[in-house]
gemmi code that builds the backbone of each chain (N, CA, C; Angstrom):
import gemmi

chains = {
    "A": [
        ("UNK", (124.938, 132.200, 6.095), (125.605, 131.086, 6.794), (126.636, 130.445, 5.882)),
        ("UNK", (127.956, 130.106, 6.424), (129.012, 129.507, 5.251), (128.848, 128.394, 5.428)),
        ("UNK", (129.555, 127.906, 4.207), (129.447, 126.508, 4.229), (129.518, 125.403, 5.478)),
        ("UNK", (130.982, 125.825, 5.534), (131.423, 124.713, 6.913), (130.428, 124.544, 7.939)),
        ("UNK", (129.582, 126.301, 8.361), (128.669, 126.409, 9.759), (127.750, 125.336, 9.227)),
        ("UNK", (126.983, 125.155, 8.221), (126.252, 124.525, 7.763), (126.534, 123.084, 7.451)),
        ("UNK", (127.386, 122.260, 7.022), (128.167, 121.418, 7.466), (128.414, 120.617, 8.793)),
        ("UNK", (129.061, 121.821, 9.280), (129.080, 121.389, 10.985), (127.718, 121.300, 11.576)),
        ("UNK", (126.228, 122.092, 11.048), (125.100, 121.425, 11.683), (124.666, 120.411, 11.384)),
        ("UNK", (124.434, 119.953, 9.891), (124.286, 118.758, 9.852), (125.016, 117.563, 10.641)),
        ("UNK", (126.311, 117.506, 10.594), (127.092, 116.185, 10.954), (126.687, 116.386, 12.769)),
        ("UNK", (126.426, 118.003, 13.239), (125.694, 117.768, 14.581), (124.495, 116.506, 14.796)),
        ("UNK", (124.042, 117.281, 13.990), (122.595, 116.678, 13.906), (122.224, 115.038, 13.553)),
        ("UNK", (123.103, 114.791, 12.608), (123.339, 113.374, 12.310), (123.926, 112.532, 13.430)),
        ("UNK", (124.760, 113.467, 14.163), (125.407, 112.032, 15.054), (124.797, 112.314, 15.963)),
        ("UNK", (123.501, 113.157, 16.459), (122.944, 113.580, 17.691), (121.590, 112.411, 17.255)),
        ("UNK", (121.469, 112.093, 16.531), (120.543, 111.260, 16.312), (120.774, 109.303, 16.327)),
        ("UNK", (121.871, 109.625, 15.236), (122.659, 108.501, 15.986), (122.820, 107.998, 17.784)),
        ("UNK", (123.178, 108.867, 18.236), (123.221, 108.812, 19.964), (122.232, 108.527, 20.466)),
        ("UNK", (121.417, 109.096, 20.135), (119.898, 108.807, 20.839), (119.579, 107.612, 20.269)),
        ("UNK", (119.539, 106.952, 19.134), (118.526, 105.865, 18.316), (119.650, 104.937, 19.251)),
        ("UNK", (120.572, 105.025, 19.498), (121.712, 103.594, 20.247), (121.636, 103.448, 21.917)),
        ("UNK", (121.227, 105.065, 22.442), (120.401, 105.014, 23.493), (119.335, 104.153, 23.992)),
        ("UNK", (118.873, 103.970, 22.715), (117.205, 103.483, 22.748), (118.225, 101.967, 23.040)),
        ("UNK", (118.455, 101.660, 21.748), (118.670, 100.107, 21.551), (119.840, 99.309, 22.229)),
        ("UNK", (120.436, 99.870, 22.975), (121.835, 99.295, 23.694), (121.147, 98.597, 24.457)),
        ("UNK", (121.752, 97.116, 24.639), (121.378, 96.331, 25.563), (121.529, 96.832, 27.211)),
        ("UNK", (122.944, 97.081, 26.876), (123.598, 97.305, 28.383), (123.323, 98.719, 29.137)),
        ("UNK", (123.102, 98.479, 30.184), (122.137, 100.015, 30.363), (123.669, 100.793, 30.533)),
        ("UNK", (124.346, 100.290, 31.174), (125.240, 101.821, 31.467), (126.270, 102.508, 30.106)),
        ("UNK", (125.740, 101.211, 29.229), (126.569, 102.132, 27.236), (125.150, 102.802, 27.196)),
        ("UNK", (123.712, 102.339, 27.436), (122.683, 103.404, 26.869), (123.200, 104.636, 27.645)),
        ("UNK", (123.427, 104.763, 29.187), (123.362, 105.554, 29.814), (124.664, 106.783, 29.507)),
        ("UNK", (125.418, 106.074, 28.815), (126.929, 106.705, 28.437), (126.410, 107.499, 26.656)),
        ("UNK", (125.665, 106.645, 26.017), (124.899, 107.172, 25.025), (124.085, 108.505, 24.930)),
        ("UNK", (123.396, 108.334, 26.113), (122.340, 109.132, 26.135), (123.401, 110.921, 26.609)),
        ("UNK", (124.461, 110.362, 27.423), (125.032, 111.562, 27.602), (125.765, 111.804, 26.764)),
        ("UNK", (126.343, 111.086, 25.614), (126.713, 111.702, 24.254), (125.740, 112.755, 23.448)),
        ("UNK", (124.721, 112.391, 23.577), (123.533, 113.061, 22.978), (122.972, 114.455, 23.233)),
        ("UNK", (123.713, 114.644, 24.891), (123.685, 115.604, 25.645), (124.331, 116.529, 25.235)),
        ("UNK", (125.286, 116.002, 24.944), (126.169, 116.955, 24.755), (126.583, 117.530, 23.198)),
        ("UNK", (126.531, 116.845, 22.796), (126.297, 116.887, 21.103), (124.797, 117.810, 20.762)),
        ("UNK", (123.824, 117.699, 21.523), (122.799, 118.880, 21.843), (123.498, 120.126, 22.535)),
        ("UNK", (124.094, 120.334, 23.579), (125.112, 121.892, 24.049), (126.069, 122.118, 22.652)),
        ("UNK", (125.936, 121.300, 21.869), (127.232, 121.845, 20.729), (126.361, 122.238, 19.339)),
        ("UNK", (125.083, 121.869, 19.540), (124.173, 122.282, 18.101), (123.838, 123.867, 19.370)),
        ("UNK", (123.381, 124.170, 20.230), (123.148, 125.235, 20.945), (124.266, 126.039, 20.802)),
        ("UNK", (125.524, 125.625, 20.846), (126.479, 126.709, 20.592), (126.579, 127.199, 19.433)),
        ("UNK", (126.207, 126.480, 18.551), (126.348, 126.765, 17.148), (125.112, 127.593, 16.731)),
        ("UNK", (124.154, 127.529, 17.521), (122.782, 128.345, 17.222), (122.960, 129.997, 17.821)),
        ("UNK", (124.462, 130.504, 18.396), (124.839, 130.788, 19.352), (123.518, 131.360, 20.544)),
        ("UNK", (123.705, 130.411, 21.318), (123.125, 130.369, 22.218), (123.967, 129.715, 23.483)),
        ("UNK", (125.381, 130.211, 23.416), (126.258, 129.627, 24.470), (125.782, 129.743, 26.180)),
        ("UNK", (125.097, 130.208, 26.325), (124.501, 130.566, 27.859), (123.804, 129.006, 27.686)),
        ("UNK", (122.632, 128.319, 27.238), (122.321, 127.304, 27.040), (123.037, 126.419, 26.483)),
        ("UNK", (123.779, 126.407, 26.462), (124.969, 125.645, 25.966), (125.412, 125.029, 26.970)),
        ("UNK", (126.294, 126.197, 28.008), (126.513, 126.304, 29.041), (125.936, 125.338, 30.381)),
        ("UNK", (124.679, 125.439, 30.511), (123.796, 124.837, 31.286), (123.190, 123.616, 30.973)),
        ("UNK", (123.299, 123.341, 29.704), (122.909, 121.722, 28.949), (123.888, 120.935, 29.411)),
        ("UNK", (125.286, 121.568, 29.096), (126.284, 120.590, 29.222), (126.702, 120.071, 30.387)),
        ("UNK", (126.697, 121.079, 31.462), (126.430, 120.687, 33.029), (125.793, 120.020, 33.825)),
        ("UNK", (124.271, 120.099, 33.133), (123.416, 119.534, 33.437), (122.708, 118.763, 33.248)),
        ("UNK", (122.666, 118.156, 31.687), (122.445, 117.242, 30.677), (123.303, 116.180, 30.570)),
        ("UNK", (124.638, 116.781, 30.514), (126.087, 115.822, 30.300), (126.232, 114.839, 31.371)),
        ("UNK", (126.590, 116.196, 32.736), (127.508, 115.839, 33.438), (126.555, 115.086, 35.009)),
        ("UNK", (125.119, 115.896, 35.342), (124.408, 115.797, 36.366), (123.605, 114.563, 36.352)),
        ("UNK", (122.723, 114.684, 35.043), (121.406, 113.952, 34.973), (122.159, 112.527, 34.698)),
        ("UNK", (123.382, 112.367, 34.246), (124.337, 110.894, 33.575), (124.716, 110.186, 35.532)),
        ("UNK", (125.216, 111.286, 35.887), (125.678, 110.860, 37.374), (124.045, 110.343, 38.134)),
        ("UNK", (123.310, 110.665, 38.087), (122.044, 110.239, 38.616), (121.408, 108.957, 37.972)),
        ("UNK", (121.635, 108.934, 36.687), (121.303, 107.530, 36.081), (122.574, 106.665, 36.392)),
        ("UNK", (124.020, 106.657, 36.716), (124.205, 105.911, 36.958), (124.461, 105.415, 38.803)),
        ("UNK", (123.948, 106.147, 39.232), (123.480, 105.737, 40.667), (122.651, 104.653, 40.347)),
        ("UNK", (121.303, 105.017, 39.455), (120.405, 104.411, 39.504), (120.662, 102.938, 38.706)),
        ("UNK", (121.578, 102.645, 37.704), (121.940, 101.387, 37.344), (122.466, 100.631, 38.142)),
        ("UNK", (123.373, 101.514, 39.106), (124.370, 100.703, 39.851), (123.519, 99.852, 40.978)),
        ("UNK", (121.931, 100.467, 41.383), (121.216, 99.685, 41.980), (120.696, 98.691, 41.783)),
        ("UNK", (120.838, 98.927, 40.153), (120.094, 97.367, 39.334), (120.834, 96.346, 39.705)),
        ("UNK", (120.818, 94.297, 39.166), (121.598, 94.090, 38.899), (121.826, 93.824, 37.355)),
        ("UNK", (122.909, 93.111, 37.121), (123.070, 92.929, 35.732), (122.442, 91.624, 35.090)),
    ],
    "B": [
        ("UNK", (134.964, 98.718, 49.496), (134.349, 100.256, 49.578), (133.203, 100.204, 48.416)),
        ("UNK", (132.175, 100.104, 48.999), (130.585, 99.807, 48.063), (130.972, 101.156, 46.732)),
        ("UNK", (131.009, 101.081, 45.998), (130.690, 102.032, 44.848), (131.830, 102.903, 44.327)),
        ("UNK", (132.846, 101.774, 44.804), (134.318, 103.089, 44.620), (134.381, 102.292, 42.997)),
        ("UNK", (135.365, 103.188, 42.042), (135.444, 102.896, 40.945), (137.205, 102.424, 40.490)),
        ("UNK", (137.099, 102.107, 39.526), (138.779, 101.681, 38.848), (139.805, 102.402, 39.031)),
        ("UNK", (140.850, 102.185, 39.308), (141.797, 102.774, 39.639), (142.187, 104.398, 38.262)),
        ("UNK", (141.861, 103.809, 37.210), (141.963, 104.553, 35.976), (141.117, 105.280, 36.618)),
        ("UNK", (140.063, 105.038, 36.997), (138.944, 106.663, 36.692), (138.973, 106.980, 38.118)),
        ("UNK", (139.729, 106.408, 39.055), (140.087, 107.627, 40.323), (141.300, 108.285, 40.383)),
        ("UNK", (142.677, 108.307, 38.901), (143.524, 108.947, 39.244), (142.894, 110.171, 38.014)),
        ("UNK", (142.105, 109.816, 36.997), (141.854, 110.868, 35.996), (140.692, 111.687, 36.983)),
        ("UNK", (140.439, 111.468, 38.095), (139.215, 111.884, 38.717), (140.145, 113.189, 39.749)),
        ("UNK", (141.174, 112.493, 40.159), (142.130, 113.544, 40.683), (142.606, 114.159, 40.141)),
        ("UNK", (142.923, 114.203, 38.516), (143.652, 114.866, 38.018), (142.498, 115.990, 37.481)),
        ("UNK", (141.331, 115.893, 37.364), (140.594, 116.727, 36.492), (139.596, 117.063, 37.696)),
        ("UNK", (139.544, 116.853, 38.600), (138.734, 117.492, 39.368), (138.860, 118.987, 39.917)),
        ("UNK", (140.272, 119.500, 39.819), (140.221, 120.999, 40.261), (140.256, 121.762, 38.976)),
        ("UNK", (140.286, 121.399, 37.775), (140.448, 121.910, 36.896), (138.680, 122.117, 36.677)),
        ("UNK", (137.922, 121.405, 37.127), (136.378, 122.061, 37.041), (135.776, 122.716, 37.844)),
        ("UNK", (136.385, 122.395, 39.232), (135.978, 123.394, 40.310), (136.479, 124.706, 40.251)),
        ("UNK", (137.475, 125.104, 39.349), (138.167, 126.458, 39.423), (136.908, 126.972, 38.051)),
        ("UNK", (137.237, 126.092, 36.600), (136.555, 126.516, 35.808), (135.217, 127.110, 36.452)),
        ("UNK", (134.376, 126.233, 37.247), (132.821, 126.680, 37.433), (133.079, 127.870, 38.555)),
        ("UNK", (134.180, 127.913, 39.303), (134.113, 129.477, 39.910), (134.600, 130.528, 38.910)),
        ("UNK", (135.369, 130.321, 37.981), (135.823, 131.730, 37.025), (134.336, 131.782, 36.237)),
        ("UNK", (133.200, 130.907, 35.938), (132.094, 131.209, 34.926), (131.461, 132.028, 36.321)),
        ("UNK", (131.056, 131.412, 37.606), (130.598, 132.211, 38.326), (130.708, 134.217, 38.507)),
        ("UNK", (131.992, 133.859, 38.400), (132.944, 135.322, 38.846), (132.705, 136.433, 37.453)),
        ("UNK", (132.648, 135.822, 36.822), (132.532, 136.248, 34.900), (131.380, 136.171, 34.414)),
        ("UNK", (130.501, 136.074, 35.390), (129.098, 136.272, 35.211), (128.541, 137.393, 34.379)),
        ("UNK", (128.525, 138.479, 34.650), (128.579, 139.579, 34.412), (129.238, 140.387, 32.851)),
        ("UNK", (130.199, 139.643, 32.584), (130.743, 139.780, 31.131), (130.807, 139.021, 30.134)),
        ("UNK", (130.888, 137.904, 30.159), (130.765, 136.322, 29.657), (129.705, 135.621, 29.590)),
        ("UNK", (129.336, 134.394, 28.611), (127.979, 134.236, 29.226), (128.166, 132.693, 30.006)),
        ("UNK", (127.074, 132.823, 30.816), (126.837, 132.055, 31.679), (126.411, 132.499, 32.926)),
        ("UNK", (126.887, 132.166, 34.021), (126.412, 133.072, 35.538), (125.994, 132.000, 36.104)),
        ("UNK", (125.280, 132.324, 37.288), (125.283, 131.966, 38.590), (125.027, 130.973, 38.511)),
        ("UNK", (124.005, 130.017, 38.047), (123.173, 129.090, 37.895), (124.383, 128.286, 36.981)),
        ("UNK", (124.815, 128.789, 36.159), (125.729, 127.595, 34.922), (126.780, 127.374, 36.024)),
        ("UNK", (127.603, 128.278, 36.226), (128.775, 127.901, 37.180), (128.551, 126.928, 38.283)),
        ("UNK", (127.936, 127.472, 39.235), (127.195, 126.235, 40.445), (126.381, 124.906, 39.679)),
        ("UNK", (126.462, 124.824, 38.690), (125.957, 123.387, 37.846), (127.237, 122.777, 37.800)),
        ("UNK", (128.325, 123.608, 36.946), (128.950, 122.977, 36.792), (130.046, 122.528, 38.073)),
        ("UNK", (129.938, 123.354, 39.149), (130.613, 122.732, 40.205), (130.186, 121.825, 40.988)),
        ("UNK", (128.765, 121.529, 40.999), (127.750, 120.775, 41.253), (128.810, 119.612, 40.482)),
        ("UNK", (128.730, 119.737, 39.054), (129.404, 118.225, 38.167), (130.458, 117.721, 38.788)),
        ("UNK", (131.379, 118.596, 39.325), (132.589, 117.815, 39.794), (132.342, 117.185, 40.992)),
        ("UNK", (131.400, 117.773, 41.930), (131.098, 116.875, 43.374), (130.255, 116.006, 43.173)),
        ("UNK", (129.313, 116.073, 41.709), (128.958, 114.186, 40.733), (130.289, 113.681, 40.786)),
        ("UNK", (131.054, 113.975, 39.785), (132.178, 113.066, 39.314), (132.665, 112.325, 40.772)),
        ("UNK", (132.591, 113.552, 41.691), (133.570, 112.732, 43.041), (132.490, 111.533, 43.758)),
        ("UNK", (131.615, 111.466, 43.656), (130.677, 110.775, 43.904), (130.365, 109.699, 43.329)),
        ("UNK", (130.112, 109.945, 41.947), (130.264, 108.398, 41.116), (131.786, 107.626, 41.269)),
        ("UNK", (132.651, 108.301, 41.386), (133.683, 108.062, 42.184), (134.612, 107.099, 43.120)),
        ("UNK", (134.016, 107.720, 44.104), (134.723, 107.360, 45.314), (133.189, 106.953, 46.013)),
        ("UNK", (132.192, 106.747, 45.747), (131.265, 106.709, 46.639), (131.059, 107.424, 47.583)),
        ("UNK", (129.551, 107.458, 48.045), (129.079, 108.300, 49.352), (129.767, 107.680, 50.291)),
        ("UNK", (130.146, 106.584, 51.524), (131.076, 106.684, 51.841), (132.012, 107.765, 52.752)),
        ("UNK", (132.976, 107.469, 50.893), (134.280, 108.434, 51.495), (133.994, 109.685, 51.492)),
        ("UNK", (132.859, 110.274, 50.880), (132.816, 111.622, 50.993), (131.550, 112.053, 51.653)),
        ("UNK", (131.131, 111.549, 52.329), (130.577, 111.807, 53.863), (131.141, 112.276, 54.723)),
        ("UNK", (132.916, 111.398, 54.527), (133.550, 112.020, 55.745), (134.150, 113.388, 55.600)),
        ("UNK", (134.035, 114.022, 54.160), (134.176, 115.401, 53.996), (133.728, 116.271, 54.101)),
        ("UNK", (132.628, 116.110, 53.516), (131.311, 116.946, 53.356), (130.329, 116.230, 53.686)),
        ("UNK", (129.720, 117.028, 55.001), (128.042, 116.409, 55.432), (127.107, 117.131, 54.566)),
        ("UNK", (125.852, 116.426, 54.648), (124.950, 117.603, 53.668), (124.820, 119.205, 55.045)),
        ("UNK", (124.372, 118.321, 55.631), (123.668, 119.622, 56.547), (124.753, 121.323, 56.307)),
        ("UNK", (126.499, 121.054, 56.112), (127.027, 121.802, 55.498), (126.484, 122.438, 54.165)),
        ("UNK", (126.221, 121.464, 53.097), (125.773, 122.155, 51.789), (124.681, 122.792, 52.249)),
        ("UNK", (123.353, 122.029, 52.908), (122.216, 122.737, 53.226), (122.320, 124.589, 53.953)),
        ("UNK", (123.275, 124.522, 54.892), (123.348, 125.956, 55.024), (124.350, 126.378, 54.508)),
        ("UNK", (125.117, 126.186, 53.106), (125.520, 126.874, 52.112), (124.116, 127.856, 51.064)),
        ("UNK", (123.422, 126.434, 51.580), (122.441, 126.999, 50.321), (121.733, 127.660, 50.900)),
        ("UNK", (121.109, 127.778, 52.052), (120.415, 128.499, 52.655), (121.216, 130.101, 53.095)),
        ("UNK", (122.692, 130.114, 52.994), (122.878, 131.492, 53.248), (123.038, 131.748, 51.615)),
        ("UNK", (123.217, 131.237, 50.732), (123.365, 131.965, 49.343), (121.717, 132.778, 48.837)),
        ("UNK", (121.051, 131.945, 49.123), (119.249, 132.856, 49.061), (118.901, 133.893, 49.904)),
        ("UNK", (120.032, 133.995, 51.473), (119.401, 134.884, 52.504), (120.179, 136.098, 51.740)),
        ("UNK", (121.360, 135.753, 51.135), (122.567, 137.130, 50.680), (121.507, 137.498, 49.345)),
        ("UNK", (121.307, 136.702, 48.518), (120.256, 137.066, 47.139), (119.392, 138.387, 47.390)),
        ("UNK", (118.741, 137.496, 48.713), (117.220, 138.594, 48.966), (117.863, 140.246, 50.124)),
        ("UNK", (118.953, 139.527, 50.372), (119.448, 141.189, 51.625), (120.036, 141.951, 50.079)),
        ("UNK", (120.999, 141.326, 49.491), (121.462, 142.234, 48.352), (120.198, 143.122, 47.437)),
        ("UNK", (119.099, 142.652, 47.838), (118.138, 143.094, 47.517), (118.028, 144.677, 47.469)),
        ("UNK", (118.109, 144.604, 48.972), (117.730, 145.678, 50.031), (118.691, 146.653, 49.783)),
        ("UNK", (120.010, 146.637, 49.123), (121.459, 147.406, 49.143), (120.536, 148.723, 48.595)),
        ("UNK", (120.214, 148.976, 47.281), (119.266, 149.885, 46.709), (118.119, 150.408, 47.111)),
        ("UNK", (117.682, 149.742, 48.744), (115.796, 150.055, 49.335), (115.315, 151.570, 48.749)),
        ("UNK", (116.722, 152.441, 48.949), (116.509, 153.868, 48.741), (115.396, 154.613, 47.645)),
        ("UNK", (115.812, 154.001, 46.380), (115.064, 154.107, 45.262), (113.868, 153.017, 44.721)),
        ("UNK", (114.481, 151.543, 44.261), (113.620, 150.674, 44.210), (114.250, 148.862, 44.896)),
        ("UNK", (113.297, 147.989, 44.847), (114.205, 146.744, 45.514), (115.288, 146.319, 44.175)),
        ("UNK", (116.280, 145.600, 44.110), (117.148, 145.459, 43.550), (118.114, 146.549, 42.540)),
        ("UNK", (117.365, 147.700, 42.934), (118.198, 149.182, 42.303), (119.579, 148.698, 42.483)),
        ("UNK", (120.235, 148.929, 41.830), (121.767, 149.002, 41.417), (122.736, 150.352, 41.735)),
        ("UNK", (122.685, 150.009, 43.058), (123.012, 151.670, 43.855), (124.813, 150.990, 43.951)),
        ("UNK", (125.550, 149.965, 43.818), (126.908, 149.335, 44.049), (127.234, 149.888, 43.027)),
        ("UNK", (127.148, 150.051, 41.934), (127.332, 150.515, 40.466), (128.151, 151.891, 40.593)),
        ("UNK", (129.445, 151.732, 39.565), (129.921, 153.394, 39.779), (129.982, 154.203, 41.195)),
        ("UNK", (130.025, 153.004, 42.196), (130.186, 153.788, 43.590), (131.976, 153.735, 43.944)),
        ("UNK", (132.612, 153.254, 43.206), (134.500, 153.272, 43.224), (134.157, 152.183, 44.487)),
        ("UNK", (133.842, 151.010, 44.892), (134.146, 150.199, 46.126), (133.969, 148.836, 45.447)),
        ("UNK", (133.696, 147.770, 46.072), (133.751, 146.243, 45.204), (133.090, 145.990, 44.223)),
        ("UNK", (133.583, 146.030, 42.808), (132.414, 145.968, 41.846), (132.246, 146.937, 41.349)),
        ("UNK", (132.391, 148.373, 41.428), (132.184, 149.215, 41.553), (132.859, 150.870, 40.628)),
        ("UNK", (133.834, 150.104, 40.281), (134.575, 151.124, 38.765), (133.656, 151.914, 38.343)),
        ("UNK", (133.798, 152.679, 37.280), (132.863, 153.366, 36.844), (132.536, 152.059, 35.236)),
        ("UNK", (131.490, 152.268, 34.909), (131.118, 151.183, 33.359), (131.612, 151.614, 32.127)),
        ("UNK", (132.508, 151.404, 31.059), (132.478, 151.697, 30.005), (131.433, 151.816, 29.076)),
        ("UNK", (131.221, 152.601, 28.295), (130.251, 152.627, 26.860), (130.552, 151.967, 26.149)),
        ("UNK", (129.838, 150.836, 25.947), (129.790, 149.755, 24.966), (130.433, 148.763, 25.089)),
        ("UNK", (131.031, 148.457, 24.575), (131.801, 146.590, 24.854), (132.919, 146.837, 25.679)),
        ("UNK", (132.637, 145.750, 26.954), (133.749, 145.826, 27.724), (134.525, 144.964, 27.581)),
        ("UNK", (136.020, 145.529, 27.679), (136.953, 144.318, 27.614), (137.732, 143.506, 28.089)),
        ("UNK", (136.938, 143.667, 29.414), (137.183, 142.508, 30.829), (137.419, 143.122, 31.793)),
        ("UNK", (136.886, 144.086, 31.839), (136.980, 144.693, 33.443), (135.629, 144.319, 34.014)),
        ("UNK", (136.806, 143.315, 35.298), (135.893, 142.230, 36.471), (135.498, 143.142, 37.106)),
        ("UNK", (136.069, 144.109, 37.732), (135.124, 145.397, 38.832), (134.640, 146.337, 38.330)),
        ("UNK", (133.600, 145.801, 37.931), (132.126, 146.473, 36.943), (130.730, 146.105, 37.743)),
        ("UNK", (129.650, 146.582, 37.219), (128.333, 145.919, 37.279), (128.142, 145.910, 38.404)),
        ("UNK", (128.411, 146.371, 39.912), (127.542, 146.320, 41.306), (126.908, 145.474, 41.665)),
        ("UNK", (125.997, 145.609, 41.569), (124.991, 143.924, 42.315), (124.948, 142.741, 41.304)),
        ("UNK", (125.333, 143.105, 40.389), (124.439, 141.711, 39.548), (126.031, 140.867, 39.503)),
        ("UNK", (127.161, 141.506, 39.713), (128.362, 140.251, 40.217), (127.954, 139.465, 41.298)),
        ("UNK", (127.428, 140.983, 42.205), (127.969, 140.305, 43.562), (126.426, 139.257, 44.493)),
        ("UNK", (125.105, 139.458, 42.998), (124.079, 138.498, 42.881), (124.400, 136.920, 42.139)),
        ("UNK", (125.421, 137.342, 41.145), (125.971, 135.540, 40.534), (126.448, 135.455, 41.879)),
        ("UNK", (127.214, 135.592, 42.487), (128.058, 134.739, 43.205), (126.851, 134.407, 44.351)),
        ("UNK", (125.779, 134.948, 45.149), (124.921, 134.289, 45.522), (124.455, 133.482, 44.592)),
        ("UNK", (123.784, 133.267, 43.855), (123.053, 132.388, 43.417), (124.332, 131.496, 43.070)),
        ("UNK", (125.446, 131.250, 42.384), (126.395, 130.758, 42.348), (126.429, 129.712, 44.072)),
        ("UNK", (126.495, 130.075, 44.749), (126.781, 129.650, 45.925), (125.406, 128.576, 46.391)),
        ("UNK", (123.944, 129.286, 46.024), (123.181, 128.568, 46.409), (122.992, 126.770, 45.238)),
        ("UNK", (123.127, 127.551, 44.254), (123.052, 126.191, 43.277), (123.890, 125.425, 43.156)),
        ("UNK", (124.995, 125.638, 43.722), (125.913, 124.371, 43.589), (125.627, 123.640, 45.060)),
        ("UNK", (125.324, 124.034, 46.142), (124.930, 123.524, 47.260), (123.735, 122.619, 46.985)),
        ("UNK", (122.195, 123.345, 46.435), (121.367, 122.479, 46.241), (121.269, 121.385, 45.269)),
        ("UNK", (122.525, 121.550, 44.100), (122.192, 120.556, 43.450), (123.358, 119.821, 43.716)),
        ("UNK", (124.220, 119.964, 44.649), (124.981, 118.976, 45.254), (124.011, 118.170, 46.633)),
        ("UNK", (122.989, 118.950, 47.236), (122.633, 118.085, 48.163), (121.454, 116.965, 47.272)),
        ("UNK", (121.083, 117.091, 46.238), (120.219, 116.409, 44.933), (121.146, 115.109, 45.201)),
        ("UNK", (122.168, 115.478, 44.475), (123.377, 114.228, 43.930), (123.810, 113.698, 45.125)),
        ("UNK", (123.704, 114.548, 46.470), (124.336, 113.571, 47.572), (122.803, 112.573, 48.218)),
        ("UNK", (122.058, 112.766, 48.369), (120.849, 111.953, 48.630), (120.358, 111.038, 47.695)),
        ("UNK", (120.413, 111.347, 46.569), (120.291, 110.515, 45.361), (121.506, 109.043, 45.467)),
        ("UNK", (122.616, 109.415, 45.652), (123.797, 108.292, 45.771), (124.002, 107.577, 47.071)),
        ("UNK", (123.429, 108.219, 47.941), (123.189, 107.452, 49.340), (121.585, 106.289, 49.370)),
        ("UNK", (121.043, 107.164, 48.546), (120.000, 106.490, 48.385), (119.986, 105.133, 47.309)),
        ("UNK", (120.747, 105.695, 46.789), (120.694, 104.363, 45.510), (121.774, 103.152, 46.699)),
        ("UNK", (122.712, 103.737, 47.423), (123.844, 103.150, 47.987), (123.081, 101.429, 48.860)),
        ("UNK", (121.797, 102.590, 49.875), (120.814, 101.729, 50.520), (120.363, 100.475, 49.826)),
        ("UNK", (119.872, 100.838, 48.787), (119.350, 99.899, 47.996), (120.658, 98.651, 47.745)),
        ("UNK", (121.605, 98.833, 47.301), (122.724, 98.269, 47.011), (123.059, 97.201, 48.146)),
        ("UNK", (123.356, 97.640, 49.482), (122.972, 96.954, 50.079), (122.336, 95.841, 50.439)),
        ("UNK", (120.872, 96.616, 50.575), (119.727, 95.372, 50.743), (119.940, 94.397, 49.778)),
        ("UNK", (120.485, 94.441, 48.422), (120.132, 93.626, 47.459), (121.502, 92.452, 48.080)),
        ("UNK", (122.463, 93.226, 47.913), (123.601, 92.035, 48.767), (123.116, 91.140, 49.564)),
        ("UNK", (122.785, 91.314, 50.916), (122.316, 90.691, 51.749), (121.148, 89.931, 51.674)),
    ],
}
model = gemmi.Model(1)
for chain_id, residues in chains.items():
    chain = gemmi.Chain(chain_id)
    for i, (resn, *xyz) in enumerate(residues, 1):
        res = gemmi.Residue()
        res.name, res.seqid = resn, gemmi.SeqId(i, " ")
        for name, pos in zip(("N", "CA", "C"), xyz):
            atom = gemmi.Atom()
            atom.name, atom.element = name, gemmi.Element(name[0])
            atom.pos, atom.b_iso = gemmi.Position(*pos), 0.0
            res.add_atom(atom)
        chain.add_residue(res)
    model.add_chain(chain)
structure = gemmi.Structure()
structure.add_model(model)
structure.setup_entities()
């Protein structure tokens, strides 16, 4: 593995953790909810790098783009 | 209009919305050589009829698309799955009798790495694009009941 690949997993990994721990703690649900799909996706980009682009593929669609649109249905029912 | 969004994120919503519906049909279509397939593509076209939804609200796109449409999208993409089945009955169920027959799909296969020849592989194209067809239907009728449903609620709380 070269440097950079190795490199580039860590700083994955670091800001994929970051995302999630601000997930947790954001007051405002729809920055957690915008958080949490950073996290998503920053997970399809440690999968690509594992190459495992087929899961990659399907995280990012469905992790990113699906499960974010369904949570924010579900905020928009809250109020603030 | 209950749930329509900012003017910013309904002209970037027009501007990037066919650029994902084409993308998730070329992963569909490229099933077969590329990775991804049936299931990734219909996700991701699934995403753009989210995006239009978080959107513009259920609503305006009721008056486009009813579900009962997606519902028998999805219901003929599983009936084509299981008949494509049958194309091969001769030998075994899903035999790959389309293969090397010179008709849709159908070229003869190269040895070893191909380098993008789309009319290849016999059934298992012309199986992404079923399943392609069924999953973007069902997980568009997910996201359309889900946003009507949250919509209800929205409502009641107004009043």
């Amino acid at each position: 593995m070269s440097p950079l690949v190795s490199f580039a997993h860590i700083a994955v990994l670091v800001t994929l953790v970051i995302a999630a721990f601000l997930a947790v703690t954001l007051r405002d649900l729809m920055s957690s909810v915008i958080a949490l799909a950073a996290a998503s996706l920053l997970l399809a980009l440690e999968y690509y790098l594992l190459h495992a682009p087929d899961v990659a593929i399907a995280e990012a669609a469905i992790g990113a783009a699906l499960s974010t649109a369904i949570y924010i249905f579900a905020v928009r029912a809250t109020r603030r | 209009m209950i749930g329509e969004m900012s003017r910013i994120v309904r002209t970037m919503t027009n501007i990037i919305f066919g650029f994902i519906v084409v993308f998730g049909f070329y992963v569909i279509a490229h099933g077969h050589l590329s990775p991804g397939g049936g299931f990734q593509g219909g996700a991701i076209v699934a995403s753009a009829f989210a995006l239009l939804l978080v959107t513009y609200g259920t609503e305006v796109i009721q008056q486009y698309i009813a579900k009962d449409l997606l519902s028998v999208i999805e219901s003929t993409g599983l009936i084509l799955f299981g008949s494509f089945g049958f194309l091969g009955i001769s030998a075994t169920y899903f035999y790959n009798i389309v293969a090397n027959s010179g008709g849709l799909f159908g070229s003869p296969t190269v040895i070893g790495v191909n380098p993008g020849d789309l009319n290849t592989s016999g059934t298992i194209a012309l199986m992404n694009i079923a399943v392609g067809l069924e999953v973007l239907a069902a997980l568009g009728v997910i996201v359309l009941t889900m946003s009507a449903a949250a919509e209800i609620i929205q409502n009641k709380e107004k009043s």
